[in-house]
C-alpha positions as CSV (number, residue, x, y, z in Angstrom):
1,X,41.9,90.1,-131.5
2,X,44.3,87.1,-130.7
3,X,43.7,84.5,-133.7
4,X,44.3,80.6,-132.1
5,X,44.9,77.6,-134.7
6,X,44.6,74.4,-133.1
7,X,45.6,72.5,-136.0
8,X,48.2,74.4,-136.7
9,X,49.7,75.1,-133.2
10,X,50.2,78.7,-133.3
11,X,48.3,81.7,-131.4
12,X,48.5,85.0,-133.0
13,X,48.6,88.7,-132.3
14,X,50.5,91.9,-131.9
15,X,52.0,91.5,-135.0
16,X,53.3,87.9,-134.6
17,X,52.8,84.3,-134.3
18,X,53.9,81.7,-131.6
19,X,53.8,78.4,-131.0
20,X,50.8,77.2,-128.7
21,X,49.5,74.7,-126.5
22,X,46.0,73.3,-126.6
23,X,44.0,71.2,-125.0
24,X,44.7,67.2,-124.6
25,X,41.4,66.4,-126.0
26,X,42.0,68.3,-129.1
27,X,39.7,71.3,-129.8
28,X,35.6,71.0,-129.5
29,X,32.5,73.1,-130.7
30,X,31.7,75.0,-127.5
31,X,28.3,73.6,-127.2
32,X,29.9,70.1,-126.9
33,X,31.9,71.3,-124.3
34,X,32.1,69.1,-120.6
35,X,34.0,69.2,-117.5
36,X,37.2,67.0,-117.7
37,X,37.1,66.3,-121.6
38,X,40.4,68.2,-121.6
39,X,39.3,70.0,-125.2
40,X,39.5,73.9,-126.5
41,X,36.7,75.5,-126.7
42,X,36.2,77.0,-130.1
43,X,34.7,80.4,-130.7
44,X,35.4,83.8,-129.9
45,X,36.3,84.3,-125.8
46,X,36.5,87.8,-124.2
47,X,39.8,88.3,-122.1
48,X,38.6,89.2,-118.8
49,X,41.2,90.0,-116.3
50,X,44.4,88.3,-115.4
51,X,46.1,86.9,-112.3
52,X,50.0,86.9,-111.6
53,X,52.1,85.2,-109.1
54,X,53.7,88.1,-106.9
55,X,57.0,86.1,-106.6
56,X,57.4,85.1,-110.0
57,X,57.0,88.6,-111.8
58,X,57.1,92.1,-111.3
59,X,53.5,94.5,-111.8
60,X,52.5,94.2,-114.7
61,X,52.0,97.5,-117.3
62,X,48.3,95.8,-118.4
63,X,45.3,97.7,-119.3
64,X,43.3,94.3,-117.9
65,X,42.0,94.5,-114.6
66,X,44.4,92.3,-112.6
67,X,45.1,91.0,-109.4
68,X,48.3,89.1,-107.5
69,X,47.7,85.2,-107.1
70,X,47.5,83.6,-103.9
71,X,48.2,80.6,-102.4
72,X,45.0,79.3,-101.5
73,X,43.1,80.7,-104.9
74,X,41.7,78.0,-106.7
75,X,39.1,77.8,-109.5
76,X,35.5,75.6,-109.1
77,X,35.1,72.8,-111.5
78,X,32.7,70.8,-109.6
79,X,29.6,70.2,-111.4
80,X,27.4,70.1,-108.3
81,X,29.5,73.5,-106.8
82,X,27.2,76.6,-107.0
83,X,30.1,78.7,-107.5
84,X,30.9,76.6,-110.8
85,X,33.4,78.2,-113.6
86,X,34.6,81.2,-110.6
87,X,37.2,81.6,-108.5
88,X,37.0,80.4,-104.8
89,X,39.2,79.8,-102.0
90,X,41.1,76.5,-100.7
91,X,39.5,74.8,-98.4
92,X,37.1,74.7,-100.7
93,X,33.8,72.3,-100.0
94,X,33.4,71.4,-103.8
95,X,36.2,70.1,-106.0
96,X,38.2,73.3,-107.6
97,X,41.8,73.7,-109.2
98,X,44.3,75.1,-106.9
99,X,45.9,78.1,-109.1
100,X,49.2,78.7,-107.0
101,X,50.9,76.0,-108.8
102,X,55.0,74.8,-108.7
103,X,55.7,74.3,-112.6
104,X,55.2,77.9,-113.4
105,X,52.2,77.1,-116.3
106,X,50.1,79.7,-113.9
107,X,53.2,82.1,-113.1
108,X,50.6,84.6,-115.5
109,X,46.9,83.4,-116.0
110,X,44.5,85.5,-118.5
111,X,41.1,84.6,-117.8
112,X,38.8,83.9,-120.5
113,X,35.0,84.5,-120.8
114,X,34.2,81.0,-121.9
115,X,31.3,80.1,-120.0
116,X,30.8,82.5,-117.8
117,X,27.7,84.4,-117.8
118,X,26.3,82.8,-116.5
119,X,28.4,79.6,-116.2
120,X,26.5,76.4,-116.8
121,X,27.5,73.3,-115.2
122,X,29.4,70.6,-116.8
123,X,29.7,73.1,-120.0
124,X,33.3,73.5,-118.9
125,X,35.7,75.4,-116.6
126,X,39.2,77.2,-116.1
127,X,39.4,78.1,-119.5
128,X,42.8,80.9,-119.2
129,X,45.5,81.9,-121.2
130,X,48.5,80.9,-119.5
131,X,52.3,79.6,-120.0
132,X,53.6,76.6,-121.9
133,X,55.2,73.5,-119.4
134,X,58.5,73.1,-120.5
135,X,57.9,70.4,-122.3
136,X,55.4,71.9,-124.4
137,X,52.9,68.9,-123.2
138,X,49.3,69.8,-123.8
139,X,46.7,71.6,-121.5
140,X,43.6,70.3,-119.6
141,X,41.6,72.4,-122.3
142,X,43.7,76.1,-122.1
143,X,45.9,77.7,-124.6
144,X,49.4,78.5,-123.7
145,X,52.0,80.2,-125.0
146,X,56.0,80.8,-123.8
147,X,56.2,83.0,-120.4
148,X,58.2,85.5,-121.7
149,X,55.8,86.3,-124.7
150,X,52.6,85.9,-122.4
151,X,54.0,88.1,-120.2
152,X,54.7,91.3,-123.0
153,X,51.4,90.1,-124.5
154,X,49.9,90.8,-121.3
155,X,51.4,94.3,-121.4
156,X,49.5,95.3,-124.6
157,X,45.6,93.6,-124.1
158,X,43.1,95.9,-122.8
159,X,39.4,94.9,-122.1
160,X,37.8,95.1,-125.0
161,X,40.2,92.2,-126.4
162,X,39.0,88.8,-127.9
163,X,40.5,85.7,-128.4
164,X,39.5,83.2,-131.4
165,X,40.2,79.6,-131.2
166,X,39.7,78.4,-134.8
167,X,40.0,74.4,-135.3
């Protein structure tokens, strides 16, 4: 299990402790949870699968089920959208984030299972795992840790694997 301190800033696992990003909102109770609040979930999230850009990274060694990015993935978080909280294709007729992305934060997404089965609109989308901006800034709700550390992280989880956010 991955252990994530808001308060604290730090994510945990595999023996060791990094600093983290969360959300600009600060972290929430999942049941107060809404689209666009820019908060962290808190509670226990399965890791579900990941997604990697193909020319930012070699294959990875992950147990996860995985897939290559591409440039017209994105991710719903229109309320109104009834693919809400899954992954759809740009053009898309509903408002969605595009996931190919130029400042590297999605070079290596983990998906989360916040919300997702079934996902309830406005209870809140896009929840991943990904990499810290350069500047460290906070997410729109996601944690994020260092590339380089995501990436061996990625290397060791295996379905089965949680992550806790704790406040």
């Amino acid at each position: 299990m991955l252990v994530a301190a808001v308060g604290a800033g730090t994510l945990t696992g595999f023996g060791e402790t990094l600093a983290a990003s969360f959300g600009r909102g600060g972290a929430i109770a999942a049941t107060d949870k809404r689209e666009g609040d820019g908060a962290t979930p808190l509670g226990i999230w399965p890791i579900r699968a990941a997604m990697l850009r193909p020319d930012r990274m070699p294959a990875p060694q992950t147990r996860l089920p995985w897939r290559w990015l591409r440039p017209h993935d994105g991710w719903s978080d229109g309320v109104a959208d009834p693919a809400y909280n899954r992954p759809v294709s740009h053009p898309h007729g509903f408002s969605a984030e595009r996931l190919w992305r130029d400042d590297h934060a999605y070079d290596i997404i983990v998906v989360l299972g916040h919300n997702d089965s079934p996902p309830q609109a406005p209870l809140g989308s896009a929840i991943f795992l990904h990499c810290t901006q350069p500047d460290r800034r906070p997410t729109e709700g996601c944690v994020a840790i260092e590339r380089v550390q995501l990436s061996a992280w990625l290397d060791q989880l295996k379905p089965g694997d949680t992550l806790r956010i704790d406040p």
